[in-house]
C-alpha positions as CSV (number, residue, x, y, z in Angstrom):
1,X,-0.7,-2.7,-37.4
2,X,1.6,-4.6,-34.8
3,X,4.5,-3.2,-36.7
4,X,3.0,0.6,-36.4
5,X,2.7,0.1,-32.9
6,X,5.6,-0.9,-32.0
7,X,7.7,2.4,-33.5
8,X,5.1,4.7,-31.4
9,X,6.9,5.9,-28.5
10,X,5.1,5.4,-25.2
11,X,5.7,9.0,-24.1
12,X,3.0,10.6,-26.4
13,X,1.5,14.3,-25.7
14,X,-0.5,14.6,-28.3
15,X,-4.4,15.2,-28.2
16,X,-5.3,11.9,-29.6
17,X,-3.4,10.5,-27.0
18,X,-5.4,11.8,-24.1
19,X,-8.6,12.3,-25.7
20,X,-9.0,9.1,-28.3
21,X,-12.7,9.1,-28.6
22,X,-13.9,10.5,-31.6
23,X,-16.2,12.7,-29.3
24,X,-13.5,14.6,-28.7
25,X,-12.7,15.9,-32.4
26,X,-15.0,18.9,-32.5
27,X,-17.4,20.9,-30.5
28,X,-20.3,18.7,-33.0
29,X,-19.0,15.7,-32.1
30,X,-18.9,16.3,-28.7
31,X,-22.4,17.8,-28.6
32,X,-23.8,14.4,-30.9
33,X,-22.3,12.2,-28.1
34,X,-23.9,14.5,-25.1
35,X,-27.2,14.1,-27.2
36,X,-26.1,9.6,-26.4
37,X,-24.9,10.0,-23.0
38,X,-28.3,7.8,-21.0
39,X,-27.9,5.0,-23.6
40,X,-24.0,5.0,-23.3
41,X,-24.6,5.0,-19.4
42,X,-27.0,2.5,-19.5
43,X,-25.1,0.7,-21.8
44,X,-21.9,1.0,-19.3
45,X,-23.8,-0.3,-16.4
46,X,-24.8,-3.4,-17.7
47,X,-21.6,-4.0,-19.8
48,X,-19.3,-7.1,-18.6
49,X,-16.5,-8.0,-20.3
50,X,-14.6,-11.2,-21.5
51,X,-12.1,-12.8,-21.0
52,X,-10.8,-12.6,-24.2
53,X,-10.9,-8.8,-24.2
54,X,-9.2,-8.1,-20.8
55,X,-6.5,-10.9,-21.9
56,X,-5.6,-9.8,-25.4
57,X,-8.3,-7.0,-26.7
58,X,-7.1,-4.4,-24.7
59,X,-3.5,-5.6,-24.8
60,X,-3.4,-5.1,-28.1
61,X,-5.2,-1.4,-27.7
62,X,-2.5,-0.5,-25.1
63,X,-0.2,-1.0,-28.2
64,X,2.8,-2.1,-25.6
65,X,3.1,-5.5,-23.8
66,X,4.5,-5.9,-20.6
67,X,7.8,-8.2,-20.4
68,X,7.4,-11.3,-18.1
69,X,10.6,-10.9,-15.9
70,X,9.1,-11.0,-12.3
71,X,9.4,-14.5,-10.3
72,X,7.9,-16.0,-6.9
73,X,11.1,-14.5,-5.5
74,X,10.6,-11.0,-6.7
75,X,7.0,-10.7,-6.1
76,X,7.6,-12.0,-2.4
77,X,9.9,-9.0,-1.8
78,X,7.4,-6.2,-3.6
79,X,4.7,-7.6,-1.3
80,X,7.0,-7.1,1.5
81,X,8.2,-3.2,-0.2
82,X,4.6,-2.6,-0.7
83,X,3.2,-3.4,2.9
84,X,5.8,-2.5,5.3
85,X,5.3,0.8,5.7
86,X,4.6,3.6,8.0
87,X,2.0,1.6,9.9
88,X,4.0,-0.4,12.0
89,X,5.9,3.0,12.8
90,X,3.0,4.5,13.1
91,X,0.0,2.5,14.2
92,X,0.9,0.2,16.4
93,X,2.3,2.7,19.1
94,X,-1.2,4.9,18.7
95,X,-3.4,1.9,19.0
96,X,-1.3,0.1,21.8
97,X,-1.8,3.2,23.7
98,X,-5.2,4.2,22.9
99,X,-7.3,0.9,22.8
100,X,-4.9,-2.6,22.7
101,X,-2.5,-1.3,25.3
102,X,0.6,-4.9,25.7
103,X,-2.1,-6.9,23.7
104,X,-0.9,-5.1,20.4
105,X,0.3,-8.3,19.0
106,X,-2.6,-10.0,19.0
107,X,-4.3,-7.5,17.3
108,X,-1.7,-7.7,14.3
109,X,-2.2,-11.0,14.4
110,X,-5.9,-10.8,14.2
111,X,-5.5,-8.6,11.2
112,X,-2.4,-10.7,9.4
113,X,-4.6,-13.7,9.3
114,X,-7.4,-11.4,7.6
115,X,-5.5,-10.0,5.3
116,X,-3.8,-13.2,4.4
117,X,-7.1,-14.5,3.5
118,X,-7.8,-11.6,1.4
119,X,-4.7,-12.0,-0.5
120,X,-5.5,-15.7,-0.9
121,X,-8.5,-13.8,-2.9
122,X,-6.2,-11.5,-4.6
123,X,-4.3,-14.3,-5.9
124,X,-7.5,-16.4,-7.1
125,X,-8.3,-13.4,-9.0
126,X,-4.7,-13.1,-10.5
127,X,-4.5,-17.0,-11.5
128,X,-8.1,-16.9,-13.4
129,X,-7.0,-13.7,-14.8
130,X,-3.6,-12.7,-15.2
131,X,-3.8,-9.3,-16.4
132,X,-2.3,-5.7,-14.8
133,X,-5.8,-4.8,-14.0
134,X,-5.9,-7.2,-10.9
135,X,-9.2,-7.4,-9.4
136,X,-10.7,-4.3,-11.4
137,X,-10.4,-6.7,-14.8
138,X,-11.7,-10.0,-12.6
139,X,-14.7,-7.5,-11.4
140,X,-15.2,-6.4,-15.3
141,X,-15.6,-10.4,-16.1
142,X,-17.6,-11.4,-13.3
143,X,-20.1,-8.3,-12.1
144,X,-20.0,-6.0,-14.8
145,X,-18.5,-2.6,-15.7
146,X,-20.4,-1.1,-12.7
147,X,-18.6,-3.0,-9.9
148,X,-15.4,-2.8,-11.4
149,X,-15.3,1.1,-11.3
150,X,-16.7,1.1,-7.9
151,X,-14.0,-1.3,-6.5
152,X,-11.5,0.4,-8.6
153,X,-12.3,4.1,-7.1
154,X,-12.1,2.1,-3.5
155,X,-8.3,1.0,-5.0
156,X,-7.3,4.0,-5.9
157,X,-8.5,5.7,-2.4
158,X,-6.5,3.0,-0.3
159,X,-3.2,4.1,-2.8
160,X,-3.9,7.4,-2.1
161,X,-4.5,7.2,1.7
162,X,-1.8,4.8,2.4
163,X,1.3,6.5,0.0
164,X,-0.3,9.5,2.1
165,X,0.4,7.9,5.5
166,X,3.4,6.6,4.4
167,X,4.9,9.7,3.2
168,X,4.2,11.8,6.3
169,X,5.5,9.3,8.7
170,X,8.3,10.2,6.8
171,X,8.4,14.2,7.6
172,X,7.6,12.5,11.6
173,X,10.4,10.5,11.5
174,X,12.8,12.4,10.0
175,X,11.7,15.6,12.8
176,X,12.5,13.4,15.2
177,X,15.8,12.6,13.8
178,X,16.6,16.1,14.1
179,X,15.6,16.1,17.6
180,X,12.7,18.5,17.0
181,X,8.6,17.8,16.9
182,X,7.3,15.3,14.8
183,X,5.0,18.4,13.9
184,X,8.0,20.9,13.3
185,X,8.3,20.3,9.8
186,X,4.7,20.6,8.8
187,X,3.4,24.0,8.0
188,X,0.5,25.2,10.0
189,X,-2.6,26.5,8.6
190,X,-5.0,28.1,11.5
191,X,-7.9,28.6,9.2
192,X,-8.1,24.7,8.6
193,X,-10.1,22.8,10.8
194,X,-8.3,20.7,13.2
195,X,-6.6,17.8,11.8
196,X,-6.6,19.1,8.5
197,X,-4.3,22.1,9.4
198,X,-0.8,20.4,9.2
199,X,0.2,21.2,5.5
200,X,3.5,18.4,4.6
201,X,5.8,19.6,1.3
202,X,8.2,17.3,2.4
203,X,5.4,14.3,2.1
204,X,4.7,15.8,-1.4
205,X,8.5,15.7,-2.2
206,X,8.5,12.5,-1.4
207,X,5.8,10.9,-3.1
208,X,7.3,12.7,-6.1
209,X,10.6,11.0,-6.2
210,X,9.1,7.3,-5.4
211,X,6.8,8.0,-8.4
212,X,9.3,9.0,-10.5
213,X,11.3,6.0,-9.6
214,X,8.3,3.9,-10.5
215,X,7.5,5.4,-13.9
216,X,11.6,4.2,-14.5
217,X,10.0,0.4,-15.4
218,X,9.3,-2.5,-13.2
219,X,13.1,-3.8,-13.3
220,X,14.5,-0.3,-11.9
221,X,11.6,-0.5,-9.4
222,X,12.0,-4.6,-8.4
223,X,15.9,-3.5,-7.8
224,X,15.1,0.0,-5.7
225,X,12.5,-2.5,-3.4
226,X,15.2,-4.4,-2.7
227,X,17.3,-2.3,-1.2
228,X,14.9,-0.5,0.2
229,X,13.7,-4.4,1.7
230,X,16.6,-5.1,2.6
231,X,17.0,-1.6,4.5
232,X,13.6,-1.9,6.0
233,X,14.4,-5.7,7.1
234,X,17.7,-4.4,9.1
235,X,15.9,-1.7,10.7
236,X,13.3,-4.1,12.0
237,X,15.8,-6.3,13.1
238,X,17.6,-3.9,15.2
239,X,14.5,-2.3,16.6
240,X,13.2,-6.1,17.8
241,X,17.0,-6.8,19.0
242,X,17.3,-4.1,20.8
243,X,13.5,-4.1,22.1
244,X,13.9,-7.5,23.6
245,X,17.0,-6.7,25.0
246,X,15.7,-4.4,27.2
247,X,12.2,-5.7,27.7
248,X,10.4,-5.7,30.8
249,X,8.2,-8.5,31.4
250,X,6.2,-6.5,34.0
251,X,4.4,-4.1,31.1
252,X,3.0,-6.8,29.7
253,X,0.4,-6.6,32.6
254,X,-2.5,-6.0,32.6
255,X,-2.1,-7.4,28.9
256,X,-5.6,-6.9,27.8
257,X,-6.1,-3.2,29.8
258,X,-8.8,-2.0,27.2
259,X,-10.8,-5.8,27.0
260,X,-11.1,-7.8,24.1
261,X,-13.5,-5.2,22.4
262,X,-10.1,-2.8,22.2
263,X,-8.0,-5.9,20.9
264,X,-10.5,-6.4,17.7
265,X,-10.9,-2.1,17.4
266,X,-7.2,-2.2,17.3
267,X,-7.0,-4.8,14.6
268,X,-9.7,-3.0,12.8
269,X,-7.2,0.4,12.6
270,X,-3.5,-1.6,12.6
271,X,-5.1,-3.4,9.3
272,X,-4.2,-0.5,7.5
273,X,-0.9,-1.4,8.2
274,X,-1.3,-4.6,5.7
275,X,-2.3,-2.6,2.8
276,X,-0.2,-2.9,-0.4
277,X,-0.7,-6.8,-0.9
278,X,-3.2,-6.3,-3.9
279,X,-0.1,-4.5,-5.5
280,X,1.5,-8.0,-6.3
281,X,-1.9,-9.2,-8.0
282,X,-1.7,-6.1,-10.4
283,X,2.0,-7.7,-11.7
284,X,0.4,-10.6,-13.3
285,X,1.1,-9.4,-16.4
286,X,4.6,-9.0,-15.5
287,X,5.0,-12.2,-14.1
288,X,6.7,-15.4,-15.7
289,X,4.3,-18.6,-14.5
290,X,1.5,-16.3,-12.5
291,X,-0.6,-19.3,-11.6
292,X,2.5,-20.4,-9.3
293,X,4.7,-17.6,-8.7
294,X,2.0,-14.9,-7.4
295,X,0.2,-17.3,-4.6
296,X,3.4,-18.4,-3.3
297,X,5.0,-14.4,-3.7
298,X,1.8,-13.7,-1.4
299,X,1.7,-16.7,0.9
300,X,5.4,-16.0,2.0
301,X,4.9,-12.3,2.2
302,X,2.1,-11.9,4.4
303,X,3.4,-14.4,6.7
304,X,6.6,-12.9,7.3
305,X,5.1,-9.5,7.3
306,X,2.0,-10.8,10.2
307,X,5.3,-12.6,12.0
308,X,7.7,-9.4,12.1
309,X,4.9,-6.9,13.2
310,X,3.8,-9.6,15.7
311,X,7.6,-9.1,17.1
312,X,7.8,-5.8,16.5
313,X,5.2,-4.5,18.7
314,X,5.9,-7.0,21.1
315,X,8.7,-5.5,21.5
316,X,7.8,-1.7,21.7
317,X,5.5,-2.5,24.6
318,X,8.1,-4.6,26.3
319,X,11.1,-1.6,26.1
320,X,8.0,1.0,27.3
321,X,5.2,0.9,29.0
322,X,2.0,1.4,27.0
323,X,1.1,4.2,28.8
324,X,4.3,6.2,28.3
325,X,3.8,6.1,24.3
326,X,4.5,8.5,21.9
327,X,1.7,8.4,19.0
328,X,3.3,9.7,16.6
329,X,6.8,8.4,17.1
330,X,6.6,5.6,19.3
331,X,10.1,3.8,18.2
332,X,12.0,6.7,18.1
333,X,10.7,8.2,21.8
334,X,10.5,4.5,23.2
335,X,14.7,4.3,22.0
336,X,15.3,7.7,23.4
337,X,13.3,6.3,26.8
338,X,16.2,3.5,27.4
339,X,19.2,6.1,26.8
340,X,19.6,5.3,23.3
341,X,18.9,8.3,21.9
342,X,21.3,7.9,19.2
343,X,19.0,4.7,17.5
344,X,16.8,8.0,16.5
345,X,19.2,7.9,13.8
């Protein structure tokens, strides 16, 4: 059976392949397993599974095991590829001029020590059970089938939301690049309810390349994040280098403009900018010791991430005064507000 296995190709396209369950054969099948749905449901509610199952069962079904190539090193640098995103672009100028105001780095911090926690939780779940599913297969073992679906939906709507985000800071950025609207590029739809009317096919572009990168395998994609990491990390660099460098103490007062309550409300929206760390606990199965190598991989990761957004919009409300910032671009209007408008670039 292992032998069979191995000379099916993983690309398949057959119907067996998409529908396996014998339900699917013919239309009597399909009407005899209707005619079972409430026990099946009831059955699936109250399901848990093992151990066993999620760490070999289902390996085995999925007919291809993943190779253990991915190290402490690697994983700390996917957690870094995965996170750093368009939040800090985005976010932190919106919420330092809406609610934080110069106090925007504590709210990052605020939220880097809660996410840190969570990915301590992450990496529990990875350790007990070192499996691709991540917390869905812990949730399996522990709560049930039930559980597991409902935090798996909640997954999938923070991957969806934040390669969202992340793709149309993209189209914003690369507007302003061209010295136009961060809106210019986006196609307007009047008979779309505000917010809603601000179509992006160059976000959808996007998202199609980077998943086409990431179907390539998870060496192709460990090498892509670090370039891209490495890419990200100089362009940080600059934008803190150059922020201090012309940083006026004076717009750091009044630092908390908004009170405390707009410090935490802030934290509670620049959070999103942290999203991406459960991504390293779904490469357990990928990784060489996962016990060792994903809690440290996490540990260093989110506390160089909570440090460099700490700087980072320390610096943006140094170079410009939170009142004078651009939601939607607040780097690349806060560069061209100091003369540099060639760091747009």
């Amino acid at each position: 059976m292992a032998g069979t296995a191995q000379e099916r190709s993983y690309w398949r396209w057959s119907k067996a392949d998409f529908f396996p369950e014998p339900s699917f054969k013919d239309w009597s099948s399909y009407c005899s397993a209707l005619s079972h749905t409430l026990p099946r449901l009831r059955n699936r509610l109250l399901h848990r599974s093992t151990y066993s199952d999620e760490l070999h069962s289902l390996r085995l079904h999925s007919e291809h095991d993943m190779r253990r190539c991915l190290t402490w090193w690697d994983l700390s640098w996917l957690g870094f590829g995965s996170v750093v995103g368009s939040g800090i672009f985005v976010l932190t100028g919106q919420e330092a001029r809406l609610h934080a105001g110069p106090s925007i780095p504590l709210s990052y911090a605020i939220a880097g020590l809660s996410a840190l926690l969570s990915s301590f939780c992450y990496a529990e779940f990875a350790v007990h059970l070192p499996s691709a599913g991540g917390s869905f297969s812990y949730l399996r073992v522990e709560l049930g089938d039930f559980a597991a679906f409902i935090a798996a939906a909640n997954i999938l709507l923070e991957a969806f939301v934040g390669a969202a985000g992340l793709a149309r800071s993209w189209t914003s950025y690369f507007a302003t690049l061209l010295n136009r609207s961060p809106d210019s590029l986006r196609i307007h739809v009047p008979s779309f309810a505000d917010g809603y009317n601000l179509l992006d096919p160059l976000a959808v572009v996007i998202l199609i390349f980077c998943s086409t990168i990431a179907m390539l395998g998870t060496n192709a994609t460990s090498r892509l994040n670090y370039l891209t990491s490495i890419i990200g990390f100089a362009v940080i660099a600059f934008i803190m280098s150059a922020g201090f460098a012309h940083a006026h103490s004076s717009y750091l007062s009044p630092f908390t403009p908004f009170g405390l309550s707009g410090v935490f409300q802030a934290a509670a929206v620049v959070y999103w900018s942290y999203t991406g760390f459960d991504m390293v606990a779904t490469m357990a199965e990928e990784t060489k010791t996962p016990s060792k190598d994903i809690p440290l991989g996490l540990l260093i990761s989110m506390s160089s991430i909570t440090i460099l957004y700490c700087l980072m919009s320390l610096a943006l409300v140094m170079m410009q005064r939170y009142t004078e910032l651009d939601v939607n671009a607040s780097y690349a209007v806060a560069f061209s507000s100091i003369g540099w408008n060639w760091a747009n670039t």
